[in-house]
KEVEXMI-490075 format. One record per atom (N, C-alpha, C): chain; residue number from 1; z, x, y. Coordinates in Angstrom, 1 decimal, padded with zeros to 4 digits. Layout:
<pts>
PT  c    k       z       x       y
PT  A  NUM       Z       X       Y
...
</pts>
This chain:
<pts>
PT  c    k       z       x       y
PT  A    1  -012.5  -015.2  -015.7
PT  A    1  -012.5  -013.9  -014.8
PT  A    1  -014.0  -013.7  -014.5
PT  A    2  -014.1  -013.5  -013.3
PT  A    2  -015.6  -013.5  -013.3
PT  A    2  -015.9  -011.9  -012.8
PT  A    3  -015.2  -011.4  -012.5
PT  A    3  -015.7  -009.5  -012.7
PT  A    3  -014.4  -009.1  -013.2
PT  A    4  -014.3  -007.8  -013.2
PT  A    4  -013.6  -006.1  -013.9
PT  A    4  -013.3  -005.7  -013.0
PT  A    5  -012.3  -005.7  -012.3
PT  A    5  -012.1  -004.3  -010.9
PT  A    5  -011.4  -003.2  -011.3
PT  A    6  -011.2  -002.0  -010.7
PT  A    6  -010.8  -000.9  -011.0
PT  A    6  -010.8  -000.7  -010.1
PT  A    7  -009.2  -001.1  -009.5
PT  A    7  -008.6  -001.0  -008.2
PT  A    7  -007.4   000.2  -008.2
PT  A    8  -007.9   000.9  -006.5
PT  A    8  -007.6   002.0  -006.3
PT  A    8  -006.1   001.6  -005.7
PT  A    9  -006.5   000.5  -004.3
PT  A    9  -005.4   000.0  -004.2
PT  A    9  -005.5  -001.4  -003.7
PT  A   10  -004.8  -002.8  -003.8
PT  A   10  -004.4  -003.4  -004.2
PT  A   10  -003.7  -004.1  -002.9
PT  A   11  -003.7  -005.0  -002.2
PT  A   11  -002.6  -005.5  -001.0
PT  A   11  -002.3  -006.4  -001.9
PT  A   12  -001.5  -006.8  -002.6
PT  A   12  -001.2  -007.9  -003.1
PT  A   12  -000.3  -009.5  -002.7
PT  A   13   000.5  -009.0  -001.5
PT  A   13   001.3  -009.4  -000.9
PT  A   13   000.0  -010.3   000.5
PT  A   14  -000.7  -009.7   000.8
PT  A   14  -002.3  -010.2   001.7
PT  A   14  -002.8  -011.3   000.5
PT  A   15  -003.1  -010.5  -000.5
PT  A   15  -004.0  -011.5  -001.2
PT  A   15  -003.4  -012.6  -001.7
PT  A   16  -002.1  -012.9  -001.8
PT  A   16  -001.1  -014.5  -001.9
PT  A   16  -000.9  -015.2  -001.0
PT  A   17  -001.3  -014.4   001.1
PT  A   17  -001.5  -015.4   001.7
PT  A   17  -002.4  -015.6   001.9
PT  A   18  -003.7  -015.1   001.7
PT  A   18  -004.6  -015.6   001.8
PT  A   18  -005.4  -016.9   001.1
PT  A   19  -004.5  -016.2  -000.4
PT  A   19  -004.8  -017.5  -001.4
PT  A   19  -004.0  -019.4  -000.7
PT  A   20  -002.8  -019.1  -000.3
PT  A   20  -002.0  -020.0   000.1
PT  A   20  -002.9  -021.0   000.8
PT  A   21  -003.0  -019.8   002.2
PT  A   21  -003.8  -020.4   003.3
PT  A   21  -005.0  -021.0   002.8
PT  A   22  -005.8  -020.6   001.7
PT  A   22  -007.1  -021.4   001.4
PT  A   22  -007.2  -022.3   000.2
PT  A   23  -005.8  -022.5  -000.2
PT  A   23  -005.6  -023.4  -001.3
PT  A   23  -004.4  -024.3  -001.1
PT  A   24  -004.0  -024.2   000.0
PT  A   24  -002.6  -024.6   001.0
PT  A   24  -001.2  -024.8  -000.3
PT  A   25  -001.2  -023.4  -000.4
PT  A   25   000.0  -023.2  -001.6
PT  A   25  -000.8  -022.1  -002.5
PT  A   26   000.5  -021.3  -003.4
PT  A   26   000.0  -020.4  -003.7
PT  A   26   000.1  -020.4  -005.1
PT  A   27  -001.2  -020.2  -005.9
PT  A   27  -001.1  -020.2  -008.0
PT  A   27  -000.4  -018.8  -008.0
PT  A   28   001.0  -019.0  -008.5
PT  A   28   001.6  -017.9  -009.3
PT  A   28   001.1  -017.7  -010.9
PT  A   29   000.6  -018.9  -011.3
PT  A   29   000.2  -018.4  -012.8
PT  A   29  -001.0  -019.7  -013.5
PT  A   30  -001.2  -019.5  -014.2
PT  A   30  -002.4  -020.1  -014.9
PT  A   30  -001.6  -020.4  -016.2
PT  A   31  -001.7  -022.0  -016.7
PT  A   31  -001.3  -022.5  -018.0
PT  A   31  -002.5  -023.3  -018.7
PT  A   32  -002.5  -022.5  -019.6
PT  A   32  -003.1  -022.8  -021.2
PT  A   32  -002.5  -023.6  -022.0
PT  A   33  -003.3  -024.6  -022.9
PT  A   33  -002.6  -025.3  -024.2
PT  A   33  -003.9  -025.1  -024.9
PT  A   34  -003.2  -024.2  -026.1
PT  A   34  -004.6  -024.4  -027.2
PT  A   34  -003.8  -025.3  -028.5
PT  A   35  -004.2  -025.9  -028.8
PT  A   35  -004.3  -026.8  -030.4
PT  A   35  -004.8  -025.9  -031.6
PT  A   36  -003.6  -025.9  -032.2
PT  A   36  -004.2  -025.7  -034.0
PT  A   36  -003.7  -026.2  -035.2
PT  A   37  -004.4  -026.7  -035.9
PT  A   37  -004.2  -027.7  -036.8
PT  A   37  -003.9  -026.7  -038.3
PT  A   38  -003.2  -027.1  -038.9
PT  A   38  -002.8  -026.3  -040.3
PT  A   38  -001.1  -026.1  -040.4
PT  A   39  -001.3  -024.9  -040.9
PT  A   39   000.3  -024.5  -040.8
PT  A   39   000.6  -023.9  -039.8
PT  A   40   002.0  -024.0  -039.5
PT  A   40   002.7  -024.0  -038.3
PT  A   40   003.3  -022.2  -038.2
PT  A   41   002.8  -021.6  -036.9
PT  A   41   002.7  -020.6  -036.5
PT  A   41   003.0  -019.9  -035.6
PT  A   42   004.7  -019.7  -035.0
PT  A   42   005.2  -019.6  -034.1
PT  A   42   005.1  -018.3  -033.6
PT  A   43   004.3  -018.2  -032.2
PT  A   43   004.4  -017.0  -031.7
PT  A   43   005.1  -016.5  -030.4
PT  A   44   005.7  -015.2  -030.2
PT  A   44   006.9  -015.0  -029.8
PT  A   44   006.6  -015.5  -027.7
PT  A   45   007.5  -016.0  -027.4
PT  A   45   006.9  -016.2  -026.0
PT  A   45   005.9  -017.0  -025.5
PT  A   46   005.5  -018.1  -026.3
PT  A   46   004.5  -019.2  -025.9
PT  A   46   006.2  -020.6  -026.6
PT  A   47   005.7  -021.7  -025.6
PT  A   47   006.4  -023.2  -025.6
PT  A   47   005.7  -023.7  -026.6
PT  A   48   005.8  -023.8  -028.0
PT  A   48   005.3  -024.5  -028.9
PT  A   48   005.7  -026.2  -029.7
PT  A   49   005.0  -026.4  -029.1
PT  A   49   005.7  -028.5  -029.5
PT  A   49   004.2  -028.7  -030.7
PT  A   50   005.2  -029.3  -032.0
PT  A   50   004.9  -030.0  -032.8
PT  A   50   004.9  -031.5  -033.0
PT  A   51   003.3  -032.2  -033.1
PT  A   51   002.7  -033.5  -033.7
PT  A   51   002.7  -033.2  -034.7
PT  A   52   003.0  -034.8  -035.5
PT  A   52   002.4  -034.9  -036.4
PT  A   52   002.0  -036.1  -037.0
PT  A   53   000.9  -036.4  -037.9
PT  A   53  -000.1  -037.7  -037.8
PT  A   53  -000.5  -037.8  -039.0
PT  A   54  -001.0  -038.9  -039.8
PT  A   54  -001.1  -039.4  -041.1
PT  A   54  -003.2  -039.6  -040.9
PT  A   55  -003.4  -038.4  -041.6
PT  A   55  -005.2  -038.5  -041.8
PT  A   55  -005.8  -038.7  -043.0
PT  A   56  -005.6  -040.2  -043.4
PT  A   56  -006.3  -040.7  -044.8
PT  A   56  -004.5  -040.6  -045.6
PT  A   57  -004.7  -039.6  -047.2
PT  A   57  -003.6  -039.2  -048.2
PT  A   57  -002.8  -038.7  -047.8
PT  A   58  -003.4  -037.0  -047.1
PT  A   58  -002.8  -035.8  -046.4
PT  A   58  -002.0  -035.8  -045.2
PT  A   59  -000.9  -035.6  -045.1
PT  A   59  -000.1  -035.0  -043.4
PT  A   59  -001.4  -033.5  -043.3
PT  A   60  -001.3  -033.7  -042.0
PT  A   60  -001.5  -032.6  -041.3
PT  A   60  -000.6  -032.5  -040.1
PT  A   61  -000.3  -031.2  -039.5
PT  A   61   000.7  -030.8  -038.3
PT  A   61  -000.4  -029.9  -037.6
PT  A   62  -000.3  -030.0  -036.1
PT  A   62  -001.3  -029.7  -035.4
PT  A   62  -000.1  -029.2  -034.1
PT  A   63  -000.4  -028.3  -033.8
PT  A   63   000.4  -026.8  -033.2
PT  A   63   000.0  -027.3  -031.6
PT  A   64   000.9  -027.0  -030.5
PT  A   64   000.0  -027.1  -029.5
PT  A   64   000.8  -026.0  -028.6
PT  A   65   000.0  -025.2  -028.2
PT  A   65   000.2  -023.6  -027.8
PT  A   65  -000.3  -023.4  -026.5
PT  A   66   001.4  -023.3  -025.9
PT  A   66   000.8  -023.1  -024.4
PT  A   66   001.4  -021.4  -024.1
PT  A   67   000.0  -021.3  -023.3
PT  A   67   000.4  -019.7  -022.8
PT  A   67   000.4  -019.5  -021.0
PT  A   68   001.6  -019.3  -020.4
PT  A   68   001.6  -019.2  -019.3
PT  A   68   001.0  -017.6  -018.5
PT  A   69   000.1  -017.2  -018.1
PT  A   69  -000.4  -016.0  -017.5
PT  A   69   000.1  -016.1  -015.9
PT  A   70   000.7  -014.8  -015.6
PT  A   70   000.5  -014.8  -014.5
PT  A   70  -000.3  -014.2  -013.6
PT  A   71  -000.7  -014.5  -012.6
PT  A   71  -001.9  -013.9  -011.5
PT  A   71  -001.8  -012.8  -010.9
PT  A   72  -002.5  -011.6  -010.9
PT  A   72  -002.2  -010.7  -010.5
PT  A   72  -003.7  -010.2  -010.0
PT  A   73  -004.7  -009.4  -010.7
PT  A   73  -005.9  -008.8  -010.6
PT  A   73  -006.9  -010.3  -010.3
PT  A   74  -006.6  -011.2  -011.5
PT  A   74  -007.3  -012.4  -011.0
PT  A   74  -007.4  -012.9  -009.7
PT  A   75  -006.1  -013.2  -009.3
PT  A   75  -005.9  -013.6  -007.6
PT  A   75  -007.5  -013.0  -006.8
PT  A   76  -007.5  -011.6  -006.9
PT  A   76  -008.4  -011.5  -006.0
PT  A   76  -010.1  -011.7  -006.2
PT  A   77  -010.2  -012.0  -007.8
PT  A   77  -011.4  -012.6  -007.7
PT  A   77  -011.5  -014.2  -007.1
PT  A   78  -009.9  -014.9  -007.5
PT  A   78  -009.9  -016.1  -007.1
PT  A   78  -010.0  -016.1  -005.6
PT  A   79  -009.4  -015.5  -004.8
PT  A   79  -009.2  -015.5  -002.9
PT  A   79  -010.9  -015.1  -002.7
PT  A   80  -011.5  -013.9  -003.6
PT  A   80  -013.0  -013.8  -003.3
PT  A   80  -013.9  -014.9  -003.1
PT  A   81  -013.9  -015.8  -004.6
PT  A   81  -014.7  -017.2  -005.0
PT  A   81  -014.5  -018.2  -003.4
PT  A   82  -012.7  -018.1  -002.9
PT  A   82  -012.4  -019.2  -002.2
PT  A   82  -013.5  -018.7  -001.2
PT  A   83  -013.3  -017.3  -000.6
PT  A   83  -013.9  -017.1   000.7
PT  A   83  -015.6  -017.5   001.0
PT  A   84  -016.2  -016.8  -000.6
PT  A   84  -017.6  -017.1  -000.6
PT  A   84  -018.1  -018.4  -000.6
PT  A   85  -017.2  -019.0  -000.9
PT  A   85  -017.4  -020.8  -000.7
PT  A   85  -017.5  -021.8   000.4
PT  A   86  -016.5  -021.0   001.3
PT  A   86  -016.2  -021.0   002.3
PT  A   86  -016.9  -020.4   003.7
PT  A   87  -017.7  -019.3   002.9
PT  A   87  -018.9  -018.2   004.1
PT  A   87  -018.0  -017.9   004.9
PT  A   88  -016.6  -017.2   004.0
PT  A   88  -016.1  -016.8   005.6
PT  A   88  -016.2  -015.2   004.9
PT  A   89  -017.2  -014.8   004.0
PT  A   89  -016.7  -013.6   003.0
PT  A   89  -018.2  -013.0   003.4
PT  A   90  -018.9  -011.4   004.0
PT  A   90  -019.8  -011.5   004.4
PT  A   90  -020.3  -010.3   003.3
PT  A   91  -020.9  -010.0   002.7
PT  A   91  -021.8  -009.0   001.6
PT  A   91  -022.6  -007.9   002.9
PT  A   92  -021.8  -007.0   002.8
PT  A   92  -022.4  -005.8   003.6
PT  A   92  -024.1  -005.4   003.0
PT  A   93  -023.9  -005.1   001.7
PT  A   93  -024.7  -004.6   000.9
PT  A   93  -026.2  -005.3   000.9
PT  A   94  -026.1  -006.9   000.7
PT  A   94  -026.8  -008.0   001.1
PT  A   94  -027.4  -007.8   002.8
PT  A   95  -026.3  -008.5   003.6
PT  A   95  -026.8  -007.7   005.0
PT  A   95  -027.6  -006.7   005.4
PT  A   96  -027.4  -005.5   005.1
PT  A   96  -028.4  -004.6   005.4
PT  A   96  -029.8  -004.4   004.9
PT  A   97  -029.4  -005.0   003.6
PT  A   97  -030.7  -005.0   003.0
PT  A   97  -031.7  -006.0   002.8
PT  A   98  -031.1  -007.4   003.7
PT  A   98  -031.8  -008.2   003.9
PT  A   98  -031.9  -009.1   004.6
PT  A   99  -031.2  -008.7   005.8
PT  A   99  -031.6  -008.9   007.3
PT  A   99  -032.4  -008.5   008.1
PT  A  100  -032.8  -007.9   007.8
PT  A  100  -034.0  -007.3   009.0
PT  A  100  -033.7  -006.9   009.7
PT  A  101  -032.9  -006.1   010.0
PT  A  101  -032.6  -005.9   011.2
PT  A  101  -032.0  -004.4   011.1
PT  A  102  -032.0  -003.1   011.7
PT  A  102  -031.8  -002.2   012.2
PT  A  102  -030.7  -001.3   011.9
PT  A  103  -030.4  -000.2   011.5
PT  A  103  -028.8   000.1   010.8
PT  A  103  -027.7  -000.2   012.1
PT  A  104  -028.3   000.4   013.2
PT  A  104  -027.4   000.3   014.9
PT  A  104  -027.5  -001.3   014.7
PT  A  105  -028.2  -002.3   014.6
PT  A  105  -028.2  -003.5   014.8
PT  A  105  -027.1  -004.1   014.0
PT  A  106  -027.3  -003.5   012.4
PT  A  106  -026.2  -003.9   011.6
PT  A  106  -024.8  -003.5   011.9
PT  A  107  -024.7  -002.2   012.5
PT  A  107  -023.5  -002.1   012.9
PT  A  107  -022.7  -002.6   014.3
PT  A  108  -023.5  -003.1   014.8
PT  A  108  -022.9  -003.7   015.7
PT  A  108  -022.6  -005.2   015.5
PT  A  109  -023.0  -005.8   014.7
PT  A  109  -022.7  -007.1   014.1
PT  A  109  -021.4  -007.4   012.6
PT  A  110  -021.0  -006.0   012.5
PT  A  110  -020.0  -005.7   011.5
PT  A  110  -018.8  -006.6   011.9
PT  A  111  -018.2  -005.7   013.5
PT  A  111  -017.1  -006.4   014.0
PT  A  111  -016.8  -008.2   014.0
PT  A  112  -018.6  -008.7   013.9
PT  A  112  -017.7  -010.3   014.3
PT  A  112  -017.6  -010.9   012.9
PT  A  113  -017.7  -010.0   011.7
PT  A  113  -017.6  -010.6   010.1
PT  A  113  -016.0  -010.7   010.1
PT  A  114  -015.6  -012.0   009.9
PT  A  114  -014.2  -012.0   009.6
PT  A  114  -013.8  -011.6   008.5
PT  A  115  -014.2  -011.4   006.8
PT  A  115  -014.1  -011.1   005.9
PT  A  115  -015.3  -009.9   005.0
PT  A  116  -015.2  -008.9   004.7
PT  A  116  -016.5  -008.2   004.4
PT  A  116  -016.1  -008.2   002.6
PT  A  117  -017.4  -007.6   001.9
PT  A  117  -017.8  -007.2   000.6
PT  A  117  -018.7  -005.6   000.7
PT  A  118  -018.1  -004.5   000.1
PT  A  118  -018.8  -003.5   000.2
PT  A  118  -019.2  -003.2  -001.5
PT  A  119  -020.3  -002.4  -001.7
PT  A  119  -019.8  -001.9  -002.6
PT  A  119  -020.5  -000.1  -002.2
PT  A  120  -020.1   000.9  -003.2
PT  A  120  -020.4   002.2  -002.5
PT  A  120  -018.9   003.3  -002.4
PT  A  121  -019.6   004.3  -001.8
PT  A  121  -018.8   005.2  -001.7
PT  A  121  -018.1   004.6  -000.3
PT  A  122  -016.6   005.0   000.3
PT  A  122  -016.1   004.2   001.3
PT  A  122  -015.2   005.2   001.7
PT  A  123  -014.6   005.4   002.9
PT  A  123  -013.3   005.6   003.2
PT  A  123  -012.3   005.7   004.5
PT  A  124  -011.1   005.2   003.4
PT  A  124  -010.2   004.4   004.4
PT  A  124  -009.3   005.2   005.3
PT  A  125  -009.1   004.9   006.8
PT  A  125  -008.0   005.6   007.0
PT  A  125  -007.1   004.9   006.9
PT  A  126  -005.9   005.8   006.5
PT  A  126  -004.7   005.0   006.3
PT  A  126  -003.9   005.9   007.6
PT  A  127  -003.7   005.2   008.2
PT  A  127  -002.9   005.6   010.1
PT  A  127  -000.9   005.3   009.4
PT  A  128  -000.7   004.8   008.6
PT  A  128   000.7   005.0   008.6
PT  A  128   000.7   006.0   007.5
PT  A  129   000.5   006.5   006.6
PT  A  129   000.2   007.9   005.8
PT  A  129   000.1   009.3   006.5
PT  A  130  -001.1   009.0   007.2
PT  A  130  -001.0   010.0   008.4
PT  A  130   000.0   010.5   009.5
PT  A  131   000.4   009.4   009.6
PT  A  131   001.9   009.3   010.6
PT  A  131   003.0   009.5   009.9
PT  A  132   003.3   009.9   008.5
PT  A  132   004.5   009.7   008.2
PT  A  132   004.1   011.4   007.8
PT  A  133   003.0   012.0   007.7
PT  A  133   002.7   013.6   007.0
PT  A  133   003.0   014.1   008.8
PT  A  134   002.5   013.6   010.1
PT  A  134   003.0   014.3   011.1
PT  A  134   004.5   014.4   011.5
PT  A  135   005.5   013.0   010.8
PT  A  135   007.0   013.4   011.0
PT  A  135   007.5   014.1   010.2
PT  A  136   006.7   014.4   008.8
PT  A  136   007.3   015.5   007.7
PT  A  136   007.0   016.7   007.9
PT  A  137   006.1   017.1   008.9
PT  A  137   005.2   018.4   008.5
PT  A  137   006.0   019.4   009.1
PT  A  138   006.6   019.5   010.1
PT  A  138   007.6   020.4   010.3
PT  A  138   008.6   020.6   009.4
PT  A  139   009.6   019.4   009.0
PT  A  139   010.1   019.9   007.9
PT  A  139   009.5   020.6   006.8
PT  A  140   009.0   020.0   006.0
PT  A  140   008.1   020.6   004.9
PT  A  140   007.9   022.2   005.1
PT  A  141   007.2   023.0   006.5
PT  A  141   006.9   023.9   006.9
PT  A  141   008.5   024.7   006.7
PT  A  142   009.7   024.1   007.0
PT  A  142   010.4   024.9   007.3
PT  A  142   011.3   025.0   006.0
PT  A  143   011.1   024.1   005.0
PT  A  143   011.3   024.2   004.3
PT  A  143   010.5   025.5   003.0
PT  A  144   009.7   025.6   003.0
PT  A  144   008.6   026.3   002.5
PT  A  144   009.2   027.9   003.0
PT  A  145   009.1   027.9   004.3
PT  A  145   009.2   029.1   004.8
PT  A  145   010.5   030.3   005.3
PT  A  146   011.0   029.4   005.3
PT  A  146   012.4   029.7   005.6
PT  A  146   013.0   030.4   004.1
PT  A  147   012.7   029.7   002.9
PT  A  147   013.2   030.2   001.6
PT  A  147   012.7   031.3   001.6
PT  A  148   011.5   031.7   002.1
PT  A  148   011.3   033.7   002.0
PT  A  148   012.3   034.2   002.8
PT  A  149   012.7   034.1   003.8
PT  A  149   013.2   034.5   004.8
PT  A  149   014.7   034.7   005.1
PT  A  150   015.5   033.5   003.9
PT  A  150   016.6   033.3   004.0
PT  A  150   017.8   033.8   003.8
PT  A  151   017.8   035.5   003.6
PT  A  151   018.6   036.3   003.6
PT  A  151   018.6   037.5   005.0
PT  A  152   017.8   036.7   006.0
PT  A  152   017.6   037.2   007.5
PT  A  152   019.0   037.1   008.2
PT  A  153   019.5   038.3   008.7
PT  A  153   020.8   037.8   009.0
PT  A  153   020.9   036.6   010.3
PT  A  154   019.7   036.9   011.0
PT  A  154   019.7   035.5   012.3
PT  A  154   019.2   034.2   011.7
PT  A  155   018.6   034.0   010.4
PT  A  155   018.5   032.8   010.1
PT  A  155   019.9   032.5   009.6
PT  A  156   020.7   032.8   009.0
PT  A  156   021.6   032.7   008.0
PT  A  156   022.7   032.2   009.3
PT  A  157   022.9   032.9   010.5
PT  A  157   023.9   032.2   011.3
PT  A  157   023.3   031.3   012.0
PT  A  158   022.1   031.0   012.7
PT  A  158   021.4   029.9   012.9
PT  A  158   021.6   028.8   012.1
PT  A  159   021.4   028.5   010.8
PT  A  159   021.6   027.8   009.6
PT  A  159   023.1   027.4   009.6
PT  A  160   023.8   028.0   009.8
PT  A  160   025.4   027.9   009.8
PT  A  160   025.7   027.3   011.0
PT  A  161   025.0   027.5   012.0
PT  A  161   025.4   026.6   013.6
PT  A  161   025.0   025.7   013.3
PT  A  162   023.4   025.4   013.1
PT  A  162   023.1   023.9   012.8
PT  A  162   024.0   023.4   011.8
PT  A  163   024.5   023.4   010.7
PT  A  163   025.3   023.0   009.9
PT  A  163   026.5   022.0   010.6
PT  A  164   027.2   023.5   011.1
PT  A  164   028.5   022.9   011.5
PT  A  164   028.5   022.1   012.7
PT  A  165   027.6   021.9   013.9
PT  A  165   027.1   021.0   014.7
PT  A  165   026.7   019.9   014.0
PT  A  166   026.0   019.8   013.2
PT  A  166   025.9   018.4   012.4
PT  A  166   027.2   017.6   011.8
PT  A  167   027.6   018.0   011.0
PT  A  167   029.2   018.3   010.4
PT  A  167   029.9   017.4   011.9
PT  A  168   030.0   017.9   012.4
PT  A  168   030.6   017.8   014.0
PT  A  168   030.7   016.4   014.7
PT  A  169   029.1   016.5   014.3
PT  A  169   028.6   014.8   015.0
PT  A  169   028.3   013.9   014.3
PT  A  170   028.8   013.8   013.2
PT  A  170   029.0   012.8   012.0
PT  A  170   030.6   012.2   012.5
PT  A  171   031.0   013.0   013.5
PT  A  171   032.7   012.6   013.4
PT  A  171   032.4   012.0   015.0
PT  A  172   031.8   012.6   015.4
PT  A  172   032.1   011.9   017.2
PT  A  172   030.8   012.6   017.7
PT  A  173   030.0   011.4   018.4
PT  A  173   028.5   011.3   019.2
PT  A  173   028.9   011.7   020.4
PT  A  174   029.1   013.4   019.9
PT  A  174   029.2   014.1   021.8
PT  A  174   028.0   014.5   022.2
PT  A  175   027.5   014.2   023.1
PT  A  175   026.2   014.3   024.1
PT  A  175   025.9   015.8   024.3
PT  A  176   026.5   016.4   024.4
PT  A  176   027.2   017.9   025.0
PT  A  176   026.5   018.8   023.3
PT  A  177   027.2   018.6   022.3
PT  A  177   027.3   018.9   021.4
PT  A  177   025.7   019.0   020.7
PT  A  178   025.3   017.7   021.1
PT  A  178   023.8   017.2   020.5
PT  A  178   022.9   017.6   021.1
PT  A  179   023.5   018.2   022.4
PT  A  179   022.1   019.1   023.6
PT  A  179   022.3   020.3   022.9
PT  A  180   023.3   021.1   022.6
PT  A  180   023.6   022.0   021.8
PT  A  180   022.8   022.5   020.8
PT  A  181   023.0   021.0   019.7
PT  A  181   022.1   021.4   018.5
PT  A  181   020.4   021.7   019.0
PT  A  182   020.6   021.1   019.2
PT  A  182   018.9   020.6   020.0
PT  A  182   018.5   022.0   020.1
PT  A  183   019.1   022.3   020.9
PT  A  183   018.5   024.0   021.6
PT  A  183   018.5   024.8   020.4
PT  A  184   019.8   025.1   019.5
PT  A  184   019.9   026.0   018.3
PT  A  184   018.5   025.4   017.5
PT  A  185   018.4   024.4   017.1
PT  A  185   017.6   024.2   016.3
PT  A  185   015.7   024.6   016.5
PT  A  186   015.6   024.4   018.3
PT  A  186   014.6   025.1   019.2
PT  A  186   014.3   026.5   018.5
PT  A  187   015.4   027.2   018.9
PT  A  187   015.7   028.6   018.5
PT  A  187   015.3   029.3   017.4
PT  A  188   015.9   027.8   016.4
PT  A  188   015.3   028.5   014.9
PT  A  188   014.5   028.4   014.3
PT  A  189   013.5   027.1   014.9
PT  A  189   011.9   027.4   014.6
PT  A  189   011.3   028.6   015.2
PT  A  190   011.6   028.8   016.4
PT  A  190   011.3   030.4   016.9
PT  A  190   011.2   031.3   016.0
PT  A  191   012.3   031.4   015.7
PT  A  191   012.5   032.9   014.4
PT  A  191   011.6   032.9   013.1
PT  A  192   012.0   031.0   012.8
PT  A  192   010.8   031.3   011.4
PT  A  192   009.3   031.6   012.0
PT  A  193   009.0   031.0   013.1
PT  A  193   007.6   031.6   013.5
PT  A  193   007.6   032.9   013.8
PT  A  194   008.5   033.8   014.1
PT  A  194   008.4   035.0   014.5
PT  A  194   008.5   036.0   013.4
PT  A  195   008.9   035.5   012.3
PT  A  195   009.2   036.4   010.8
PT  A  195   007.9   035.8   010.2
PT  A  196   007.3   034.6   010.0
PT  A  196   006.5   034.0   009.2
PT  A  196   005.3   033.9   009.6
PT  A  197   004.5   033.0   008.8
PT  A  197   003.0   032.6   009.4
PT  A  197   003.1   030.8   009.4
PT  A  198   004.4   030.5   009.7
PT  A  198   004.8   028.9   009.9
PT  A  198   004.1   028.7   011.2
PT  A  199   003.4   027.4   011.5
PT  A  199   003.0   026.8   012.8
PT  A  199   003.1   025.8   013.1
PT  A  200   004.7   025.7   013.7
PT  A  200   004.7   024.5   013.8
PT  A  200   004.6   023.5   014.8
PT  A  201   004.9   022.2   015.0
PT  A  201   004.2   021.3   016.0
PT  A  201   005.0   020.7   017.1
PT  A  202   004.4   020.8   018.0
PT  A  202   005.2   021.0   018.9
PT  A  202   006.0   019.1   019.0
PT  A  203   007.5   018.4   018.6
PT  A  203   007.6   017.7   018.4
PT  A  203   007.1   016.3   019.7
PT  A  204   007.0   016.3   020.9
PT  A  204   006.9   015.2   022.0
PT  A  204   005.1   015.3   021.5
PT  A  205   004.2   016.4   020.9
PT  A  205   002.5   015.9   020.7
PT  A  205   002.5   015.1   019.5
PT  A  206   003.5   015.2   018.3
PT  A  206   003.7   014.5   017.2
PT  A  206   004.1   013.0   017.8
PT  A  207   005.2   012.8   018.7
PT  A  207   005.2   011.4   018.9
PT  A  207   004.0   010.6   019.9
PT  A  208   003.6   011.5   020.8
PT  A  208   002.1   011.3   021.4
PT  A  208   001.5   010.8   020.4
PT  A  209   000.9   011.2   019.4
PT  A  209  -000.3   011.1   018.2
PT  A  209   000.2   009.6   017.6
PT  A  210   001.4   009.6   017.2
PT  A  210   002.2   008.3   016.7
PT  A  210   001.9   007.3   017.7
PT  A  211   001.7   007.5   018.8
PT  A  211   002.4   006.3   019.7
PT  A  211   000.1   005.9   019.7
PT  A  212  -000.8   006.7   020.4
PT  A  212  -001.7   006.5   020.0
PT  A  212  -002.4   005.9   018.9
PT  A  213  -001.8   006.1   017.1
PT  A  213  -001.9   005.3   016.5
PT  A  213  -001.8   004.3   016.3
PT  A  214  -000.4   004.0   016.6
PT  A  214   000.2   002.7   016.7
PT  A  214  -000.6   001.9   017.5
PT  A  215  -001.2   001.6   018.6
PT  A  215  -001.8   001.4   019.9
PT  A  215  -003.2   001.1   019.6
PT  A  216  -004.4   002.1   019.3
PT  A  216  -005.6   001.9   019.2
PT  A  216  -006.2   001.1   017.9
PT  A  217  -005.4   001.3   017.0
PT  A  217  -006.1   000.4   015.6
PT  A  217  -005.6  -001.2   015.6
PT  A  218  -004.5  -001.2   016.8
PT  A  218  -004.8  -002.8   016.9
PT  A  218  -005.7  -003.6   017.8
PT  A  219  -006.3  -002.8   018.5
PT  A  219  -007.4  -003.4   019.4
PT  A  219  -009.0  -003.9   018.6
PT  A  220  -008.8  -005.1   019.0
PT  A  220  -010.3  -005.6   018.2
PT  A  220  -011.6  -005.0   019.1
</pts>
């Protein structure tokens, strides 16, 4: 093992093809045989095969102990070693501080590193995290808010239309029915905003923002 990581998070499913791709197949595990000579000492979960051989008067029996590990945390120091061997792995840290060259200089030479090394404070955005808190966040809000409220007699029949419209179209996909809900359910974000301090989002800017996401972080 050639470092300690204290990993936050982990692609692990990346770091097996990467390993593949640079070792053309992938080490699921690492096998050990240690030898020990004396008495025989069976431990639980290792393949233990006994020799045995005439030295001078004495038998001796000599243990041979294999321990199969599998690859997990190691992989990525191993995919690291392959890359830096390879110069396809580029040391940010190194770069700036010993290139000569300009922080705007450095940063503009970022994008053609196919593989980076940082070390430092960092942070990631995560665009599918983010996108999954803008399809919950209405719920969530109405969730939250509505339980103060829910002995309102217009939430309580609101609540009871949406119900039985759903109920409804679990049995048959009427078009008619589902414009229906649609509008009621309009209605009763209304009211929780109008009793509450709920603010919620307007749903066609939430799929805007999604579609945006989706779109700009794959552009090199």
């Amino acid at each position: 093992m050639s470092s300690i990581k204290d990993l936050i998070y982990f692609d692990y499913d990346k770091a097996k093809s990467l390993s593949s791709q640079l070792n053309g197949g992938i080490i699921n595990e690492i096998t050990r045989a240690i030898e020990e000579e004396g008495g025989i000492n069976s431990d639980i979960g290792f393949d233990i095969k006994i020799l045995k051989g005439n030295i001078g008067a004495s038998d001796k029996e000599k243990n041979i102990r294999t321990e199969r590990i599998e690859l997990y945390h190691e992989l990525l120091n191993e995919v690291e070693n392959q890359l830096s061997e390879k110069k396809l792995l580029k040391n940010l840290n190194h770069s700036l501080r010993d290139d000569g060259k300009s922080f705007n200089d450095f940063l503009e030479n970022v994008p053609n590193y196919t593989f980076v090394k940082a070390n430092g404070w960092s942070s990631f955005e995560d665009f599918e995290w983010f996108k999954t808190i803008m399809t919950n966040f209405n719920e969530i809000q109405r969730l939250i808010y509505v339980s103060g409220i829910e002995n309102n007699p217009e939430i309580v029949k609101q609540k009871q239309e949406i119900n039985e419209l759903k109920r409804g179209l679990k049995k048959a996909n009427n078009q008619k029915e589902l414009a229906r809900l649609k509008a009621i359910e309009k209605q009763f974000d209304k009211t929780i905003q109008e009793h509450t301090e709920a603010n919620l989002l307007d749903e066609t800017f939430v799929e805007r923002v999604k579609t945006f996401l989706d779109t700009f972080p794959q552009i090199d």
